[in-house]
N, C-alpha and C positions, 0 to 999 in steps of 0.2 A: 203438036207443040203448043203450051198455052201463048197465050199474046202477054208482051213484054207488057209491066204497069209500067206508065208515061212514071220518071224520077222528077221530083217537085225539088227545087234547090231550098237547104235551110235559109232561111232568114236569120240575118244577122242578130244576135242574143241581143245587141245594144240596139237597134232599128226597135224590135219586140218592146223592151221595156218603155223605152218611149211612147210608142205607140198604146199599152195598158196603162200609162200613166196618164197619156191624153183622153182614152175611156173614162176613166174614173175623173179627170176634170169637168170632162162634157156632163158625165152625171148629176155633177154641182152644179152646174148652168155657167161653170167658169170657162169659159169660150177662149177668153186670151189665153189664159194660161194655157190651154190645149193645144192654141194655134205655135205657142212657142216649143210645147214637147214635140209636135211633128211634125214643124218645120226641123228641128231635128233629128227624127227618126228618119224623114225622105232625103234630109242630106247623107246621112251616115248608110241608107241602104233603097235609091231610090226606084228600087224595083218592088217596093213592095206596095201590092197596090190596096190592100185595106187602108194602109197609112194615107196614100193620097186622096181616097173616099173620103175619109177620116177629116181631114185637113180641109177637103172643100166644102163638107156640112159644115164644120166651124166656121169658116167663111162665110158662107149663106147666113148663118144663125147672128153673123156678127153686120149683116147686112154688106157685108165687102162682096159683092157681088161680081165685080170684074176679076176679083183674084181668087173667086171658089171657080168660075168658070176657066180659068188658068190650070186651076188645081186637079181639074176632073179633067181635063184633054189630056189626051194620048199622049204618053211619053215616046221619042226617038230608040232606049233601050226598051226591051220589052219588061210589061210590067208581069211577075206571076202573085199568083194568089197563096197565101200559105193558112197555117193552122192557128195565126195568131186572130184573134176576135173584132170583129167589127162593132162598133157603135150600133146599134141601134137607135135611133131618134125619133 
């Protein structure tokens, strides 16, 4: 019998847009604007964890440093990773 593949939960369609919206900010060097789409995105769906990656490079980049280090810790629910796109920086 083959092995079951582990089931990855979708990511909420409105968490996603946000979070390609804050892609395409960061791309611009617009950092606030980013930090406002996915403090968004991680209210609306805060298991997703590109989004909080997401959020704490902006953070870094905006020198807030006590709240990307906020950003990156471990969340209480679990965080899964899905098929929406990370930043690259």
């Amino acid at each position: 019998m083959p092995a079951a593949k582990p089931q990855v939960a979708a990511v909420r369609p409105e968490a996603a847009h946000h979070n390609e919206r804050a892609v395409a900010l960061m791309g611009m060097g617009r950092y606030d604007d980013a930090v406002s789409a996915l403090t968004i995105a991680v209210r609306i769906d805060p298991t997703v964890a590109v989004a909080h990656s997401n959020l704490a490079t902006c953070l870094y980049a905006l020198r807030r440093l006590s709240e990307a280090r906020v950003a990156y810790r471990p969340r209480p629910a679990p965080i899964r990773f899905s098929s929406i796109r990370a930043c690259r920086h």
